[in-house]
C-alpha positions in Angstrom: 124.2 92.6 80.5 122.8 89.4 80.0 119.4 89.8 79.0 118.2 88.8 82.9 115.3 90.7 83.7 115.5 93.7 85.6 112.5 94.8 87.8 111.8 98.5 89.8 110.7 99.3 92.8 107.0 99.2 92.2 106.8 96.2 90.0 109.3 94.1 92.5 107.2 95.2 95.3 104.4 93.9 93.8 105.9 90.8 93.0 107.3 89.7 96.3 104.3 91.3 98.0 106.2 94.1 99.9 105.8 98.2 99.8 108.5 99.9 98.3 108.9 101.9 101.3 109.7 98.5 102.8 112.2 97.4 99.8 113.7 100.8 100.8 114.0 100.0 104.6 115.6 96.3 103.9 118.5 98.1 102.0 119.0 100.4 104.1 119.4 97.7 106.6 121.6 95.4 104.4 119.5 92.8 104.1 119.3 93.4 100.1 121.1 94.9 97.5 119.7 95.9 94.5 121.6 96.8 91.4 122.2 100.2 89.9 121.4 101.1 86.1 123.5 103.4 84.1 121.3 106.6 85.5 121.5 105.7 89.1 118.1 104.0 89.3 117.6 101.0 91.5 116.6 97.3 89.8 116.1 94.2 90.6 116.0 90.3 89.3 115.1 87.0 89.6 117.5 86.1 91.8 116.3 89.1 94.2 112.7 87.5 94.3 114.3 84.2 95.6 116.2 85.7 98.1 113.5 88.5 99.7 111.2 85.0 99.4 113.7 83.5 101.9 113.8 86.6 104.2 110.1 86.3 104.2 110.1 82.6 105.0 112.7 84.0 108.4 110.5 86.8 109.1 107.3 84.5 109.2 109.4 81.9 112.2 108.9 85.0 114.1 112.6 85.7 113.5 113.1 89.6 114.4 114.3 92.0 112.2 117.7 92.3 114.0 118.0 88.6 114.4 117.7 88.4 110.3 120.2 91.4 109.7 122.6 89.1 111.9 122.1 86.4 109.7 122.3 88.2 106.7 125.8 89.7 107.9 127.0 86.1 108.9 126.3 84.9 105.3 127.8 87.5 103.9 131.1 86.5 106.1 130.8 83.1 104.2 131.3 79.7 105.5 133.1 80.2 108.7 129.7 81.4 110.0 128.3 78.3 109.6 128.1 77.2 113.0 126.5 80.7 114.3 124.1 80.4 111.6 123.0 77.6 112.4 123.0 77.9 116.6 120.8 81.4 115.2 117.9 79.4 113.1 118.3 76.6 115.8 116.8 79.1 118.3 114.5 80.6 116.0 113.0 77.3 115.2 113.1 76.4 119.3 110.9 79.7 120.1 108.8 79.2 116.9 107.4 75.9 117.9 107.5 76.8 121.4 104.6 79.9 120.2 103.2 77.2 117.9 102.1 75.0 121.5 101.5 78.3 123.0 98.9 78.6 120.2 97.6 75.3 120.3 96.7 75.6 123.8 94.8 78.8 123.4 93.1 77.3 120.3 92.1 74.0 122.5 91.1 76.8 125.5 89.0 78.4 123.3 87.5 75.3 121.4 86.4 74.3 124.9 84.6 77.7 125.5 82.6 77.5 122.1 81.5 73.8 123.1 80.8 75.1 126.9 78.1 77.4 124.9 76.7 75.4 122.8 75.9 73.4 125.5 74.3 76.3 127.0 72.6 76.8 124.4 71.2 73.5 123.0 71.3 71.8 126.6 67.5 70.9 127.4 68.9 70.5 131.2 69.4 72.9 134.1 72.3 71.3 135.0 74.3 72.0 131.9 73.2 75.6 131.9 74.1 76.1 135.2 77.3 74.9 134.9 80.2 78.0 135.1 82.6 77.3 132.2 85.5 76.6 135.6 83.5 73.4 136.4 83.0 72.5 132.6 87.3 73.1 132.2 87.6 70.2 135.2 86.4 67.7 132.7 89.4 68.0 130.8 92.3 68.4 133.8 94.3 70.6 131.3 94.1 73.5 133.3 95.8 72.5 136.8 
């Protein structure tokens, strides 16, 4: 042993900000692997935190589970993978920032809806508070 810092279950989990019932899970599925102590008992290191921080950073793309056990297997195949890793996170990334405008356009939708009522609400004019939020939308010709 080297003197590396070993870590269980709870105090990992609490570390990398997961439930041990999900440390449990992401073994089971292979995506890691902790090491075993002399009684059997599960522990983890530093290097564990690094790499459940990088399954996090897949997991918050959007990537799904299964799409994150494929990588996992495909890195464990080593550099002939390459390629499908990369065509994998490629289309990851493509339906992550194609969410991201999905977002955006239901934050501007609804940024329009809170300025449609405070001009209800602070408009001094009939006009304004007779106006149905469809008329106040043709201002902007977004919605077509």
């Amino acid at each position: 042993m080297d003197n590396e810092q070993e870590y269980k279950i709870g105090e990992f989990a609490k570390l990398v900000g997961l439930s041990s019932f999900t440390l449990r899970y992401y073994e089971k599925e292979g995506l890691i692997k902790p090491q075993r102590n002399a009684s059997g008992l599960r522990y983890y290191t530093k290097a564990d935190i690094k790499w459940v921080g990088f399954l996090l950073h897949l997991k918050g793309t959007g990537m799904r589970i299964t799409e994150i056990i494929k990588y996992v297997e495909l890195r464990a195949q080593g550099d002939t993978t390459i390629m499908e890793r990369r065509e994998l996170l490629n289309r990851v990334k493509d339906n992550a920032e194609s969410e991201m405008r999905e977002l955006q356009r239901n934050i501007e939708f609804i940024s329009h809806k809170i300025d449609w009522y405070d001009g209800k609400v602070s408009s001094e004019t009939n006009e304004f508070k007779s106006l149905s939020f469809e008329k106040y939308l043709e201002r902007f010709a977004i919605y077509d």
